[in-house]
C-alpha positions in Angstrom: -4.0 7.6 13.4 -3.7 10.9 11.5 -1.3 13.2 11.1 -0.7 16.6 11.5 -0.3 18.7 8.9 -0.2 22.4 10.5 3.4 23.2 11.1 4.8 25.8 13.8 8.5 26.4 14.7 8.4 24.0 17.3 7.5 21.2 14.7 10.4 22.1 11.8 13.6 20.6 13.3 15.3 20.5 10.1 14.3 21.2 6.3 16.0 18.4 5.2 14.3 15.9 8.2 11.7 13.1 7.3 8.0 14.1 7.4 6.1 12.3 10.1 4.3 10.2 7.0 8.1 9.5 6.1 9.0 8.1 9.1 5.9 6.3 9.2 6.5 4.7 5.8 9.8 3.6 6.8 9.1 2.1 9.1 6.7 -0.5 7.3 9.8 -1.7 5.5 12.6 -4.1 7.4 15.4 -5.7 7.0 15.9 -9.6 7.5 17.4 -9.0 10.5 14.6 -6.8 11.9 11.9 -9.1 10.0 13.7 -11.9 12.1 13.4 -9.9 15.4 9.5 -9.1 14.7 8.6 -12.7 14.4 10.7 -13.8 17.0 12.3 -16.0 14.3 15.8 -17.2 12.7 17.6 -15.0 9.8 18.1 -18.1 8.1 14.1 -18.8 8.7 13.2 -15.4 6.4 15.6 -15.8 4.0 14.3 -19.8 3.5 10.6 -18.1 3.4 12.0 -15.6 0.6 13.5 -18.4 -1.2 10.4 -20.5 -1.1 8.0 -17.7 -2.3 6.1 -17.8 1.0 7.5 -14.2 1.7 7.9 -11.6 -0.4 10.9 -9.0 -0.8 12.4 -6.6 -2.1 16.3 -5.6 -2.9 17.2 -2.7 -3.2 18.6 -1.4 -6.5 22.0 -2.2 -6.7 22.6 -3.1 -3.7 22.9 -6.3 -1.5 20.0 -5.1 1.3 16.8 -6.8 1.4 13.5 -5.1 2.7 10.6 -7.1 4.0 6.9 -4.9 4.0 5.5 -5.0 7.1 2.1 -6.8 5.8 3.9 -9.2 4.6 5.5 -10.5 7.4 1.8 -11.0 9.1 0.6 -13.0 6.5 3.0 -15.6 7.6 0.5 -15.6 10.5 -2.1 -18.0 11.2 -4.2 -18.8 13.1 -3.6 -20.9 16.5 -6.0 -24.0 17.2 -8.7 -22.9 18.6 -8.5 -19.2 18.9 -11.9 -17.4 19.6 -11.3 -14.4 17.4 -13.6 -12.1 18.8 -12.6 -12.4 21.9 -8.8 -13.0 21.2 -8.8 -16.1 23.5 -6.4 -18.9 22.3 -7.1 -22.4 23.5 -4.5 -24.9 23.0 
């Protein structure tokens, strides 16, 4: 996916909006809440992943928010039993 870097008046909203590779980079970062939504999974489950070192966050300085990268979160991922990866079958 590339972006678009020529700019007409159509595309400046606002000099003070996020760029589209802003937005973009934003959005690879979540919350526990959101982590928990993406995984289909408790609050208490990421946090307990945090905890045990199996996930990896970040808090933001000074503050009580914790942000969960995108990659991350699919590295909790594994495989199912059986799953024909180049086909993306799953047999159970």
């Amino acid at each position: 996916m590339g972006l678009n870097h020529n700019l007409d008046a159509s595309s400046v909203v606002n000099a003070g909006a996020l760029s589209d590779a802003q937005h973009v980079a934003a959005r690879e970062w979540l919350t526990v809440e959101q982590s928990a939504d993406y995984l289909q999974l408790s609050q208490s489950s990421i946090r307990s992943y945090i905890r045990q070192g199996r996930l990896e966050a970040r808090r933001i300085a000074g503050k009580r928010k914790v942000l969960i990268h995108r990659s991350e979160l699919l590295k909790l991922l594994e495989p199912a039993r059986g799953e024909d990866v180049s086909s993306g079958r799953v047999e159970l």
